[in-house]
N, C-alpha and C positions, 0 to 999 in steps of 0.2 A: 195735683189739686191746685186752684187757685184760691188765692186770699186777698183782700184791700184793707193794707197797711198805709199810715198815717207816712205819709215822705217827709218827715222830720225823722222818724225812726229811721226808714232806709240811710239816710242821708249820715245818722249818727254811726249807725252799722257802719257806713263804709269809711269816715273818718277812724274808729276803732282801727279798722284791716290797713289804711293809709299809713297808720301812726306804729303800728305792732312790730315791723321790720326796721330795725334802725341798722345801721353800718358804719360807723366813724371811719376817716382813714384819710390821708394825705399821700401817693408815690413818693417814693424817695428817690434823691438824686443821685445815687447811687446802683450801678448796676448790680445784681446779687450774681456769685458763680453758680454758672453751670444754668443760668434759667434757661425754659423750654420753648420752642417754638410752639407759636400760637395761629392755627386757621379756623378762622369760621366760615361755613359755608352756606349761604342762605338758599331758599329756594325761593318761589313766588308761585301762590297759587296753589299749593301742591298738599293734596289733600290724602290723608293715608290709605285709602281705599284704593288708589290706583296704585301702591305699589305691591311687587311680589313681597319685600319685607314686611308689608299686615295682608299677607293674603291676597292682594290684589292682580286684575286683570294685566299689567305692565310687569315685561320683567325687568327689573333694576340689580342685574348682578354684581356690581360692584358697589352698590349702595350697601347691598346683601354682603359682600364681603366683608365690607365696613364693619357691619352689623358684629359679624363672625368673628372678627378682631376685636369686639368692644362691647360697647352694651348697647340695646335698641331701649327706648322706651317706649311704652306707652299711654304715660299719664301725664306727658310734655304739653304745655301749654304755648304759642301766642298772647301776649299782654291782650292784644284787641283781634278783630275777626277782618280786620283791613291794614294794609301794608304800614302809613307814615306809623302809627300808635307804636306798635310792635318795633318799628325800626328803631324809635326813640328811646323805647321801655330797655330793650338791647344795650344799645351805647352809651344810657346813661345808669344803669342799672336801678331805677328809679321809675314806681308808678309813673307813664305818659303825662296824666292832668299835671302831676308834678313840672314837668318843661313846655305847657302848654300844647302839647300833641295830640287832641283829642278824634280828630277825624281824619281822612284822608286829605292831604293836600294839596289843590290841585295846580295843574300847572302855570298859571299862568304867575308874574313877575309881583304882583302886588301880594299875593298869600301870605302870611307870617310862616317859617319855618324855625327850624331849630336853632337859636341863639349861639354867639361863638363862646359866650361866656357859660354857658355851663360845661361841666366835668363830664370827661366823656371817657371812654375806653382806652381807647386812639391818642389821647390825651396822657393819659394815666401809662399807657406801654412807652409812647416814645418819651417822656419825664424821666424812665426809667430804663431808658441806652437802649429800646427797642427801634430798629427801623419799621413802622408803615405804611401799609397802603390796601387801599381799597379800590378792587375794579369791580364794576359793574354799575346799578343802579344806586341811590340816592335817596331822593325824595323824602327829604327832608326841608326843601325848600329852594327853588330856582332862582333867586333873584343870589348876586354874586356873593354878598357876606355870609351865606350860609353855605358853601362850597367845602368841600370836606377838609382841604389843607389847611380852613378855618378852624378843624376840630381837631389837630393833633396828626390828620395822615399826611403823611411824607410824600407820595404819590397818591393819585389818583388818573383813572382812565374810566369813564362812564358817561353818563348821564344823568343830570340833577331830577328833570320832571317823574312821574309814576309808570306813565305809557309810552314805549317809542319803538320804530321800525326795527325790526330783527335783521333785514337788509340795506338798508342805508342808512348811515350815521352821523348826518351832516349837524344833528343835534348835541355830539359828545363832546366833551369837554376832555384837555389832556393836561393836568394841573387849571388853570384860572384861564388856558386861552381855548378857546373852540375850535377842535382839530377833528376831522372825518376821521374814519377807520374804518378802513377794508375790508368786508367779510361777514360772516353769520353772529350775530352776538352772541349765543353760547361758545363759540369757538373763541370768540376776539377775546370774552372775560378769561377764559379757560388759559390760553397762551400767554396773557400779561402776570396772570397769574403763577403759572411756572417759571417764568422769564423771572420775576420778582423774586422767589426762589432759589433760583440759580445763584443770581447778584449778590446775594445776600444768605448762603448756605455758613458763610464761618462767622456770622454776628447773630444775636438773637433776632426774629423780626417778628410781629404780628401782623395776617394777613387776613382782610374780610372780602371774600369773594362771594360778592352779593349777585344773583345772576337774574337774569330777565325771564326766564325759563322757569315754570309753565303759563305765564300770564299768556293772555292773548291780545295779540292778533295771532291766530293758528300759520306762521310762517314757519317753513323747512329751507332746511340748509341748497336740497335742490330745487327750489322756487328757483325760477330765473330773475336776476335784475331787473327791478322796478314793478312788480311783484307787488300789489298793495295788500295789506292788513287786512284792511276794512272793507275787499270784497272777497273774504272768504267766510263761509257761512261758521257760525260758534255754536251752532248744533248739528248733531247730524250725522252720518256715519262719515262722511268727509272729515268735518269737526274729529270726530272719535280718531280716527287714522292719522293725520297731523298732531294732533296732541300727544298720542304715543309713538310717534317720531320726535317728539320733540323732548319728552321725557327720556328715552332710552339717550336723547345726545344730550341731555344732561347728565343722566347716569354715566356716561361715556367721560364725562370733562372731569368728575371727581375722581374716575378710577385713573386718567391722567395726571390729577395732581396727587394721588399716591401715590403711584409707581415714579412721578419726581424721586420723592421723600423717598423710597427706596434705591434710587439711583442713586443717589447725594448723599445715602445715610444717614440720613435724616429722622427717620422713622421713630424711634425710640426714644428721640429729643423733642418728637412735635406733636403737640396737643390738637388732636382736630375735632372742629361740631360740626354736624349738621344737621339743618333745621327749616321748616318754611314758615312765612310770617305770616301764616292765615291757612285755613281749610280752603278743599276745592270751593270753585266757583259752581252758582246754582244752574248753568247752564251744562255741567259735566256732571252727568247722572251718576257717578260714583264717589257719591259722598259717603258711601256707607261706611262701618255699621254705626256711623250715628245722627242724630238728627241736625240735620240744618245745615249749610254751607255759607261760605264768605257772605260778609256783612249780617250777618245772625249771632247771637248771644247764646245760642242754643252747641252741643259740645262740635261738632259739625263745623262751627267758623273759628273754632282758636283750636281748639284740642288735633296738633299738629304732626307730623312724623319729625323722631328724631333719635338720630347717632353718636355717641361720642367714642374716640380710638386714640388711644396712647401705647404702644406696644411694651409689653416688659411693666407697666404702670396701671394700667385696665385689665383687669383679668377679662379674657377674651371669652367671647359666646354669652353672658350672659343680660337677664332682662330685669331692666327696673321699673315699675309698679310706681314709684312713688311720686307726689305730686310737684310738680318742677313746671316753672313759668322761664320765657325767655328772658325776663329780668336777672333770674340767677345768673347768669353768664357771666356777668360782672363780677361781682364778686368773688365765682367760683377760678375766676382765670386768676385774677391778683392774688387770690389764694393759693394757686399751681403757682403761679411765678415769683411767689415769696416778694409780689410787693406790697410793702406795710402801709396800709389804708386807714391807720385806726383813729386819726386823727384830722379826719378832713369830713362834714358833712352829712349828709343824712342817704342812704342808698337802702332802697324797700329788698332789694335782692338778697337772698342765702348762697351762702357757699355750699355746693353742694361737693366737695373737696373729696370729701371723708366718704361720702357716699359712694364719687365713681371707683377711689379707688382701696376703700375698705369693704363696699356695701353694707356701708352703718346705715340705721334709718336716717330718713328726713325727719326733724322736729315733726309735729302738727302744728298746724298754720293754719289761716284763714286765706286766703289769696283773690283781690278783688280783679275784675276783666269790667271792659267797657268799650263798646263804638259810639261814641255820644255827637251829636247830643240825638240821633234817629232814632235808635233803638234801646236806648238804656243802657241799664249797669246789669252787670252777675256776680255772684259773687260762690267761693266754694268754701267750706268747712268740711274738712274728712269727706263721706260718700254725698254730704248734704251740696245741694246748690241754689241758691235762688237768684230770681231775675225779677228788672227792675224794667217798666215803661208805664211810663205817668205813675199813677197810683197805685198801678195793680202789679201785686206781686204772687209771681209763680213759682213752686218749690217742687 
């Protein structure tokens, strides 16, 4: 049903949901023993309908695996239903409007991105005797003070802007200097990624392997060089068939950086996510089973696919139900890695600690979503949701 609510009220509602998650905490400069490796694993684009882990038409059997060693969810959220929001809501464990993140944005050099002065993840691990680094995508902001070694990563090998060639990479950046890189972008994130790994198997590290894969341009790894993006159709049985070549070699690049973690011995020390920072895109007819896809308010653009695997630590094969935003991450990691936050700031994210590896409940919460300023706010209570554009609110 629809209603027309006074936007003072909405406005107060989502102040309430802002203010209700507090988080105090400071890293400390001290490493704790024995803490756990840390990967996160992003997707783009990647809406749970196409995989076989919710029934879908792609098989992803190593995502599947994943699944089988840990817990799937399916009441994981996206902060927003488009990339920068969700990236920001991630690493700084904090509502977006909080760091000024509210839309996608875009590439070019003047955009505001993500400030080096706020408290970031990346920030919070290596304060705290972690080595990181991030390969892949970004977008957070192009213009050079907003570069990731600004936020706490150690390495970086990516791309700053939202879109870029799956085959030529004269756009990447390798630390602060612009350096090409050879190859398929799923591949190139995938191997810096276990390379990083390697180097760094006898110290803690946190790693966020943010990948470009399934966004489009529909490019495959055998597209010949020079191969453009922009003249392959994004519908269409063509579109259909490159998108699930490009999903299975994503599928492909996670079950490579497990089987690292199992060669290194690693496995039972390293905490892994994974997760995509928005629902399919409206042009990839398999949004289902819910309504609406990327850049929509509706559960279709945030309500996301996601994994989590700690062996010996996550009781294996099972499913959680309860409602979980990519903000918790934050919190929930510093939580696993016994580092004491209680004293620094304000973070809207829960530890969701106890949950993966007790499956205690989640509190009940309010938890507010928004792509603003296009389409509004949302917001959820328990089964309830409502959504916000101009005046009119719909529940």
């Amino acid at each position: 049903m629809k209603k027309i609510i006074n936007l003072k009220t909405v406005m107060a509602l989502v102040a309430v949901v802002m203010s209700g998650f507090t988080l105090h905490g400071r890293a400390g400069d001290i490493q704790a023993p024995g803490q756990p490796n840390v990967i996160v694993i992003l997707a783009d684009d990647l809406g749970c309908g196409d995989m076989s882990l919710y029934d879908g038409w792609i098989d992803t059997p190593e995502i599947d695996q994943m699944a089988r060693e840990g817990v799937r969810f399916t009441d994981f959220h996206s902060n927003s239903s488009v990339c920068s929001p969700t990236r920001a809501a991630f690493l700084t464990g904090r509502y977006q409007q909080r760091v000024g993140i509210v839309d996608v944005i875009a590439g070019h050099l003047d955009t505001p991105g993500l400030e080096a002065t706020e408290l970031t993840i990346s920030r919070l691990m290596k304060e705290s005797g972690y080595k990181t680094a991030l390969f892949g995508k970004w977008h957070l902001g192009s213009e050079a003070k907003y570069n990731p070694v600004h936020h706490g990563f150690d390495e970086f090998v990516g791309f700053l802007p939202g879109g870029c060639d799956y085959l030529s990479h004269g756009d990447w950046m390798d630390g602060t200097e612009a350096k090409d890189q050879e190859g398929y972008s799923t591949h190139i994130i995938t191997d810096k990624s276990i390379d990083f790994i390697k180097r760094n198997k006898d110290k803690p590290f946190f790693l966020y392997v943010a990948h470009q894969a399934v966004h489009n341009y529909y490019q495959i790894p055998s597209d010949p060089p020079g191969t453009r993006g922009r003249d392959i159709p994004l519908k269409g049985e063509q579109a259909q068939a490159r998108y699930k070549i490009m999903l299975e070699d994503l599928d492909k690049g996670v079950g490579k950086i497990l089987d690292a973690l199992k060669e290194l011995d690693l496995e039972e020390n390293t905490f892994v996510f994974f997760f995509s920072d928005n629902g399919a895109v409206y042009m990839n007819p398999n949004v289902r089973p819910y309504r609406g896809s990327k850049f929509s308010n509706y559960e279709g653009g945030h309500r996301v696919p996601a994994v989590a695997r700690w062996p010996g630590r996550i009781k294996a094969g099972w499913t959680s139900d309860a409602l979980i935003v990519g903000m918790d991450l934050l919190p929930t990691i510093m939580d696993i890695a016994a580092i004491d936050i209680t004293k620094q700031g304000k973070f809207d994210g829960l530890s969701i600690k106890d949950h993966l590896l007790n499956q205690a409940d989640v509190p009940d919460r309010r938890v507010f979503f928004g792509y603003e300023p296009k389409l509004g706010t949302a917001m959820r209570d328990g089964p309830w949701k409502m959504q916000t554009k101009g005046d009119v609110i719909e529940l």
